[in-house]
C-alpha positions as CSV (number, residue, x, y, z in Angstrom):
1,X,-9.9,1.0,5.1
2,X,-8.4,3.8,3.2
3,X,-6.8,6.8,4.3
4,X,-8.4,10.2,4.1
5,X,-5.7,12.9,3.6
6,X,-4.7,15.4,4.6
7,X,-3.4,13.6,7.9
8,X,-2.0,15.7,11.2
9,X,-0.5,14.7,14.1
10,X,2.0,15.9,16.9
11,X,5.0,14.0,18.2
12,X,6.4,15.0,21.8
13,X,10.3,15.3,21.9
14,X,13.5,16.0,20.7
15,X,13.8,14.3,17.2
16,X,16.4,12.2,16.7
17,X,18.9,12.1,13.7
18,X,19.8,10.2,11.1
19,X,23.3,10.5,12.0
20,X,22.4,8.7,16.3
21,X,25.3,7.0,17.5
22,X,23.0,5.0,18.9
23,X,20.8,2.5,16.4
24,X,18.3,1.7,19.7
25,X,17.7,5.3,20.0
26,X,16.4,6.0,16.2
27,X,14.5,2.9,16.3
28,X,12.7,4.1,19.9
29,X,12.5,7.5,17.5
30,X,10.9,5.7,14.7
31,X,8.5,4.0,17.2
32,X,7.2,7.6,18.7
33,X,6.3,8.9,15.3
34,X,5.0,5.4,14.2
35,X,2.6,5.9,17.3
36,X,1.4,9.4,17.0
37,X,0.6,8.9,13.6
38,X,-2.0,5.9,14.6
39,X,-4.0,8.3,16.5
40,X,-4.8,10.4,13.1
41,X,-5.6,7.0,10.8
42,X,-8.2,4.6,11.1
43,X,-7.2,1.2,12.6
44,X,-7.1,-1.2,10.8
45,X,-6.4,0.6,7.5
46,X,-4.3,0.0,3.9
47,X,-1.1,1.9,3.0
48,X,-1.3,4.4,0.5
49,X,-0.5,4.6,-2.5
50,X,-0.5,8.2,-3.6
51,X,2.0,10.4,-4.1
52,X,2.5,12.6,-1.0
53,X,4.1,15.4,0.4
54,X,4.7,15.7,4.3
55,X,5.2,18.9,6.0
56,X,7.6,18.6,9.1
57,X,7.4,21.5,11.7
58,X,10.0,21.4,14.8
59,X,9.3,23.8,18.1
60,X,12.6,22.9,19.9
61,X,12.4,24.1,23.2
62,X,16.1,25.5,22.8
63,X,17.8,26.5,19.5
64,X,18.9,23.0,17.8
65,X,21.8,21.3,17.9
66,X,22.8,20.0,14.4
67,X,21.2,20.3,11.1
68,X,17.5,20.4,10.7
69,X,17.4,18.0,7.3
70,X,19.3,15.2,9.5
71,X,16.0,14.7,11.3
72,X,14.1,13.8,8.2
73,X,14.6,10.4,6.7
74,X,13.9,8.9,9.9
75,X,10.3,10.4,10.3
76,X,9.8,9.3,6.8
77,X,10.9,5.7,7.7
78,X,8.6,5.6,10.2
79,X,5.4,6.3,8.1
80,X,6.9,3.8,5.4
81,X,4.7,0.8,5.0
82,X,2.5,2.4,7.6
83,X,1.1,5.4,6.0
84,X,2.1,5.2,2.7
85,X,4.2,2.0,1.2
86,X,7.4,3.1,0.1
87,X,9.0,6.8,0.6
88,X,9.5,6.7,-3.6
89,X,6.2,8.1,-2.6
90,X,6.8,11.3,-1.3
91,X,7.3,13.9,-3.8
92,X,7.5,16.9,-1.5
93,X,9.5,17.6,1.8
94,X,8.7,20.9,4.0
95,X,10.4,21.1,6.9
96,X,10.8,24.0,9.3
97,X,12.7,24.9,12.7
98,X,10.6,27.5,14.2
99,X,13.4,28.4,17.7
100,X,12.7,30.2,20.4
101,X,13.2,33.5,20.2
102,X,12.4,33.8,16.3
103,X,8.9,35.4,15.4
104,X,7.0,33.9,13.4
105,X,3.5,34.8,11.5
106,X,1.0,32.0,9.7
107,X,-1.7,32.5,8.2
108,X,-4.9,30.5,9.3
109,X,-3.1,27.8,11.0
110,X,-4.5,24.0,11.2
111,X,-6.1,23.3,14.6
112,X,-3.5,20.5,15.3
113,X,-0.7,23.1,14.5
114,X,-2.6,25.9,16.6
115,X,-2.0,22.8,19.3
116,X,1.4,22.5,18.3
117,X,2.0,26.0,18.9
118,X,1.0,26.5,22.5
119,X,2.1,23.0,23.8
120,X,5.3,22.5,25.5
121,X,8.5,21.9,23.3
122,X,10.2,20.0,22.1
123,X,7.4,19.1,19.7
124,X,6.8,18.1,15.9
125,X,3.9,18.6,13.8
126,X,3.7,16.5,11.0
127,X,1.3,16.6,8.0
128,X,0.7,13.9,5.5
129,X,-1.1,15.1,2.0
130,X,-1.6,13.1,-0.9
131,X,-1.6,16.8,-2.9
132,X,2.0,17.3,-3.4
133,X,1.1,20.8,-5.2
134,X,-0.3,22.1,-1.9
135,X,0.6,25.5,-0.1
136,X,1.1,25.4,3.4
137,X,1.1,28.6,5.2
């Protein structure tokens, strides 16, 4: 079964980097996103093979330690050969801390993100379009 994009989902936690210590810790990582992205694709289903872009929204529930773009080639590991087949794929990369404290304003925000937004943090929102032109507000 094919894919329908745009694809949403949340992932409870603290991220973890590309730059762990620990290799059992970004493959438990990997795992989490891996499994919140299951909820939002049919089962079983093929990987795509469109070009993509993936939007990457993190609510830490304290201002973050380290850099924001370390936390990004694992995420996109995880949906490799899952949602997509090879991360050659992805043509755009959005990604966001949104700390608390900060204000922020977004125009006609996703349901799932709306979710995102009033859950407990630390949480990720991650979205998955095969239109790698796309605005996201």
């Amino acid at each position: 079964m094919e894919i329908e994009f745009p694809i949403e989902f949340l992932v409870y936690g603290t991220p973890v980097s590309l730059q762990a210590k620990r290799a059992k810790s970004r493959e438990e990582w990997k795992a989490r996103v891996t499994a919140a992205s299951c909820a939002a694709i049919p089962s079983p289903h093929f990987a795509s093979e469109d070009r993509l872009a993936i939007t990457i929204f993190y609510l830490p529930d304290e201002p973050m330690q380290g850099d924001i773009d370390n936390i990004v080639k694992p995420i996109l590991d995880a949906l490799s050969r899952h949602i997509y087949i090879d991360d050659r794929q992805v043509e755009r990369v959005v990604v966001q801390k949104f700390e608390p404290g900060n204000a922020f304003t977004f125009n006609q925000p996703t349901a799932k993100f709306t979710e995102a937004l009033v859950a407990d943090r630390p949480i990720l929102y991650i979205r998955v379009s095969a239109n790698p032109l796309e605005e996201v507000s």
